[in-house]
C-alpha positions as CSV (number, residue, x, y, z in Angstrom):
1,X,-17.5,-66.2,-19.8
2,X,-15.6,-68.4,-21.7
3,X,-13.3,-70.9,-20.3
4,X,-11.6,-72.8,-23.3
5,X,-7.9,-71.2,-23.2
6,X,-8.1,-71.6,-19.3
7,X,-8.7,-75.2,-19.3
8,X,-6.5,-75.4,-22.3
9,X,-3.4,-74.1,-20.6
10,X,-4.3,-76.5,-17.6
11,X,-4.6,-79.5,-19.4
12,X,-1.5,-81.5,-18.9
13,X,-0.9,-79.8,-15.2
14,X,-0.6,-82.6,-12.6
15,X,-0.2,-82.0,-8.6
16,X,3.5,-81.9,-8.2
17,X,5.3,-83.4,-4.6
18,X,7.5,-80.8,-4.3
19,X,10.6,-81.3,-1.5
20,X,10.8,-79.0,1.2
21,X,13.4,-76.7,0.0
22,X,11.2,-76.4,-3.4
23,X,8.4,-75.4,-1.4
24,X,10.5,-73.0,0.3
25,X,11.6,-71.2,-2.7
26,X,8.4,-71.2,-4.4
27,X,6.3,-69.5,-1.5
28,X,9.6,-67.1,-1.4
29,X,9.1,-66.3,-5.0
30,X,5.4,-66.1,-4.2
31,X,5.6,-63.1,-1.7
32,X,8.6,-61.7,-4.1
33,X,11.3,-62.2,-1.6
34,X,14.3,-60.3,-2.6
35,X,16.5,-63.8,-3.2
36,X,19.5,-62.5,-3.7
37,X,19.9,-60.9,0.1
38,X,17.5,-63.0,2.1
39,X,17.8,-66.3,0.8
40,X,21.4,-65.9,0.4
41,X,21.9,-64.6,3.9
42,X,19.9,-68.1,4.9
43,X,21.8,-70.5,2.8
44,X,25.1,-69.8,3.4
45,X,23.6,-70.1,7.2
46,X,23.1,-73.3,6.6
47,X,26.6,-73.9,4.4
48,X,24.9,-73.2,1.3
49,X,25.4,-70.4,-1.3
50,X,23.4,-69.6,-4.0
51,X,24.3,-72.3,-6.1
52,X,21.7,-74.0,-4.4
53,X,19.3,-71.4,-4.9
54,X,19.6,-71.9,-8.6
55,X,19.7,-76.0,-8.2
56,X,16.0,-75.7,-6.8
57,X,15.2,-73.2,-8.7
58,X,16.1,-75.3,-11.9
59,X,13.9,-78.6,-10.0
60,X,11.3,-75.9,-10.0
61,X,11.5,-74.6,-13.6
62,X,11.3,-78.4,-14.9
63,X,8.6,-79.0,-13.2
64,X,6.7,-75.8,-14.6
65,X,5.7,-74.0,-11.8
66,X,8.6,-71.2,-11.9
67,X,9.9,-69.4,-14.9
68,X,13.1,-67.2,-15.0
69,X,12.9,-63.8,-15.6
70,X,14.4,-61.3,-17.8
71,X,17.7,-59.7,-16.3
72,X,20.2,-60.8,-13.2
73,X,20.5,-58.8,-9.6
74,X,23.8,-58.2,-8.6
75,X,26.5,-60.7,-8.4
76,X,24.6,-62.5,-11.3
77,X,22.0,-64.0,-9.5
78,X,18.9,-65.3,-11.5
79,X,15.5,-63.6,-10.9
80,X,12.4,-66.1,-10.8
81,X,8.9,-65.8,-11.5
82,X,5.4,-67.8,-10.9
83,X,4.6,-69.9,-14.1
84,X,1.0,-70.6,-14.5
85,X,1.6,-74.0,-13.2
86,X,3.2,-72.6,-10.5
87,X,0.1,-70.0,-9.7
88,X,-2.5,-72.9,-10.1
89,X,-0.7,-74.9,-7.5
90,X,-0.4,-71.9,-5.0
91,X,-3.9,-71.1,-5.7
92,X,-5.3,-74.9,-4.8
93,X,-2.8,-75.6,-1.8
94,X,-2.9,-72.8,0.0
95,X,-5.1,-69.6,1.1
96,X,-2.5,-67.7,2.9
97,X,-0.6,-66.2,0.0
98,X,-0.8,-62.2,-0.2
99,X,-3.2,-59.6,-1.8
100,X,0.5,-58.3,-3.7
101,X,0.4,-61.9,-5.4
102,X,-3.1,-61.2,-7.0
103,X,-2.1,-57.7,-8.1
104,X,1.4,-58.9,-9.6
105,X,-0.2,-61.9,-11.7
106,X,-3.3,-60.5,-12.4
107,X,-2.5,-60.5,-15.7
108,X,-1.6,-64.6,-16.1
109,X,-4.7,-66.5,-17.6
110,X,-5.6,-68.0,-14.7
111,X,-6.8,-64.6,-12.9
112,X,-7.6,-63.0,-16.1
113,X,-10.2,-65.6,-16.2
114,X,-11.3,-66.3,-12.4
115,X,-11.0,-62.9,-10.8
116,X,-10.3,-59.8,-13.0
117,X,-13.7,-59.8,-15.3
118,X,-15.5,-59.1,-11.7
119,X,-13.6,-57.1,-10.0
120,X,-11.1,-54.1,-10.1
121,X,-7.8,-55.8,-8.4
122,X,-7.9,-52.4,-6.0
123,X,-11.1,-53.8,-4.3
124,X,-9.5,-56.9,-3.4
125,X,-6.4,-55.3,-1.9
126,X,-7.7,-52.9,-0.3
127,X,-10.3,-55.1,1.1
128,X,-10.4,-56.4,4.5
129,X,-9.5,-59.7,5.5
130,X,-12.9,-60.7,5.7
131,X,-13.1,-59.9,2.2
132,X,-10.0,-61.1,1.0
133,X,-11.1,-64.4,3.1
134,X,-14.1,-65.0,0.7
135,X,-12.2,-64.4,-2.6
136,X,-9.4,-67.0,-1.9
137,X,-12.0,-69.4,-1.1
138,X,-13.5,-69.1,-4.5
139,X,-10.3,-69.5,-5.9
140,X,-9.7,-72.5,-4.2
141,X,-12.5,-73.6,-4.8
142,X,-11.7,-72.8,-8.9
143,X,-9.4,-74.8,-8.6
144,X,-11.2,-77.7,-7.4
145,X,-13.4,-77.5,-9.9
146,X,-10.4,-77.7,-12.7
147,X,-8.9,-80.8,-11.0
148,X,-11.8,-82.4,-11.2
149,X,-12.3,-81.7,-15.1
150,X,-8.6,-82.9,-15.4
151,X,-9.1,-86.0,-13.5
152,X,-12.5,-86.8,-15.4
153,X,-11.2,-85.4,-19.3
154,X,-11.8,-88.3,-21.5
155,X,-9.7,-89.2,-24.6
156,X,-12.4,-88.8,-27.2
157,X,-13.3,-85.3,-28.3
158,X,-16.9,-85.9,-27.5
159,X,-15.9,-86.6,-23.8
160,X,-14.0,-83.6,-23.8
161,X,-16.4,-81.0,-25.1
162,X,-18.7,-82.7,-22.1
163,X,-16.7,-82.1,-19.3
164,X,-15.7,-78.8,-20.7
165,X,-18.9,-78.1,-20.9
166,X,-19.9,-78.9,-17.0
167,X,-16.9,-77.7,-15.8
168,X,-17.6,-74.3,-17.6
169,X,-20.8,-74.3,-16.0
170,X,-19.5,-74.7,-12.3
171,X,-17.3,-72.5,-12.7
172,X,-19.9,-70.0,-13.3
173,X,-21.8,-71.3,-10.6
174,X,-19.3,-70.7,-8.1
175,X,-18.6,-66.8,-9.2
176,X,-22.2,-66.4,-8.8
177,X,-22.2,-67.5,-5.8
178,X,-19.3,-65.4,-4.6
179,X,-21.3,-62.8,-5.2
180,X,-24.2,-63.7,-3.5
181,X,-22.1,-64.6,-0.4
182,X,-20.7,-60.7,-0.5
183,X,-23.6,-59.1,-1.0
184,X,-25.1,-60.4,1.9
185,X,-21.9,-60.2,3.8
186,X,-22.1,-56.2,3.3
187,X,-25.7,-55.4,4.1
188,X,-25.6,-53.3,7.2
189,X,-27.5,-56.0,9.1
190,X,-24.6,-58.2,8.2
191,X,-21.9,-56.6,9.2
192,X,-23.0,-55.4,12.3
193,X,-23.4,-59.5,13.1
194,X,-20.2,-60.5,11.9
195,X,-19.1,-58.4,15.1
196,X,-21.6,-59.0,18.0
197,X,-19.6,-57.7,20.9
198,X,-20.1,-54.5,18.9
199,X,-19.9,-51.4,21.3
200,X,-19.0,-48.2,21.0
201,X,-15.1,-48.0,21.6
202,X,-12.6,-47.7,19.6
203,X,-11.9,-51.0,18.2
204,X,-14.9,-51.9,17.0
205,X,-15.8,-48.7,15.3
206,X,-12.8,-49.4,14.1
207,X,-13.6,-52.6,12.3
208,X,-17.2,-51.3,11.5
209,X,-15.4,-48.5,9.9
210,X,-13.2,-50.5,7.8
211,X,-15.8,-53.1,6.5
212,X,-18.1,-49.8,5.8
213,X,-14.6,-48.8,3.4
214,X,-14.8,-52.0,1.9
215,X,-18.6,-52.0,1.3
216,X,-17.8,-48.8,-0.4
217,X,-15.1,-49.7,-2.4
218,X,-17.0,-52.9,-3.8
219,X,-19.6,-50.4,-4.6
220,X,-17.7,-48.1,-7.0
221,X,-16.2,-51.5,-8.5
222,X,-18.1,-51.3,-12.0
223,X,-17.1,-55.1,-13.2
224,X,-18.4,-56.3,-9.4
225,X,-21.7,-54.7,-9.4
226,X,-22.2,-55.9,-13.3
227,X,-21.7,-59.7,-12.1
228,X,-24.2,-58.2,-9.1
229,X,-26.9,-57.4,-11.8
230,X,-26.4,-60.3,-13.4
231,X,-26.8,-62.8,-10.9
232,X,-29.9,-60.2,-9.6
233,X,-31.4,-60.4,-13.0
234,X,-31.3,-64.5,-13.1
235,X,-32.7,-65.3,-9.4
236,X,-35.4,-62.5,-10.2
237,X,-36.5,-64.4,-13.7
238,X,-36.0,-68.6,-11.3
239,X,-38.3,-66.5,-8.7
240,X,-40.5,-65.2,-10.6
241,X,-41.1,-68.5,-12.5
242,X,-41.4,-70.5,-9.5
243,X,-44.3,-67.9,-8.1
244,X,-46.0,-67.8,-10.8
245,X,-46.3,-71.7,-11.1
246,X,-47.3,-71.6,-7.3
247,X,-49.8,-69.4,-8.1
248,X,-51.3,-71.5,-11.2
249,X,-50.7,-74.4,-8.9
């Protein structure tokens, strides 16, 4: 996988303090609120009208982490979108942002890179909560991984191409460990643990049901179980190195 337009669109990004009322807006544009009623409604509440809608919205925009989008809702107000600045910082600061998120900006870079070469965006939101769990926290931890290249970048080209380089490399690490983690998650064994009050009443045939739905699902997923047999294919060739130096040893 390569990561050089990823990091390249992240280069000059730097951790924003954001007031409370931009944070307000953004996680609203985040879940897609519907600005014009809701947020409306609440301002004028508070005394407010949607001029100040747009006032933060406008903080927001020069700050990079919203864009405007094509076309007005009624009464002329202004429709607003996640930037890529504006997904990268959801992505690092928080993990309860919705499946819908994914699915609407799985197109920007920064999923086009992280999540959609490995998996069909249907697995993730129709996944359970365990599942979805597990793939926030590899984004997150993404994330992590970026900031630290930004923090470390040097000004030569030399140190660049380095911590490109290592960066590139734990970001691969980390996707290959993602799906380690969910393939043992989903053996039968596994699941059944995850739930050890497990009886047979409703609720948790229930939930053993719907992880079961999930393990299918993550089946059928061509691009996951391609990442599958290719982390399968490298621990198989470290193993079978490693035994056959024991064995010589």
């Amino acid at each position: 996988m390569g990561y050089s337009e990823y990091f390249s669109a992240l280069t000059k990004y730097q951790r924003p303090e954001l007031s409370e009322e931009e944070k307000s807006l953004l996680f609203k544009i985040m879940n897609d609120v519907d600005i014009t009623n809701q947020l409306s409604a609440y301002l004028r509440f508070r005394n407010r009208g949607t001029e100040e809608i747009d006032r933060t919205a406008e903080s927001l925009i020069k700050l990079n982490l919203v864009e405007e989008r094509k076309g007005r809702l009624l009464r002329g107000s202004r429709k607003y979108k996640l930037s890529t600045y504006g997904l990268f910082y959801i992505l690092s600061e928080t993990t309860s942002y919705p499946p819908g998120m994914l699915k609407k900006y799985q197109d920007n870079l920064i999923l086009a890179t992280l999540l959609t070469p490995y998996f069909e965006i249907e697995t993730i939101t129709s996944g359970t909560a365990r599942l979805y769990s597990v793939v926030t926290q590899y984004l997150r931890q993404c994330c992590k991984i970026t900031n630290y290249w930004l923090e470390d970048i040097g000004q030569s080209e030399e140190d660049k191409s380095k911590h490109l380089s290592e960066a590139s490399n734990e970001l691969d690490w980390n996707v290959k460990i993602l799906a380690y983690r969910i393939s043992m998650m989903y053996s039968e064994t596994n699941i059944l643990a995850s739930n050890p009050k497990f009886k047979e009443d409703d609720a948790n045939v229930t939930y053993y049901d719907m992880e079961s739905k999930t393990k299918g699902r993550l089946s059928i997923d061509i691009k996951f179980m391609a990442l599958l047999e290719n982390v399968k294919k490298g621990f198989e060739e470290g193993f079978d190195e490693l035994r056959r130096l024991n064995e010589e040893s």
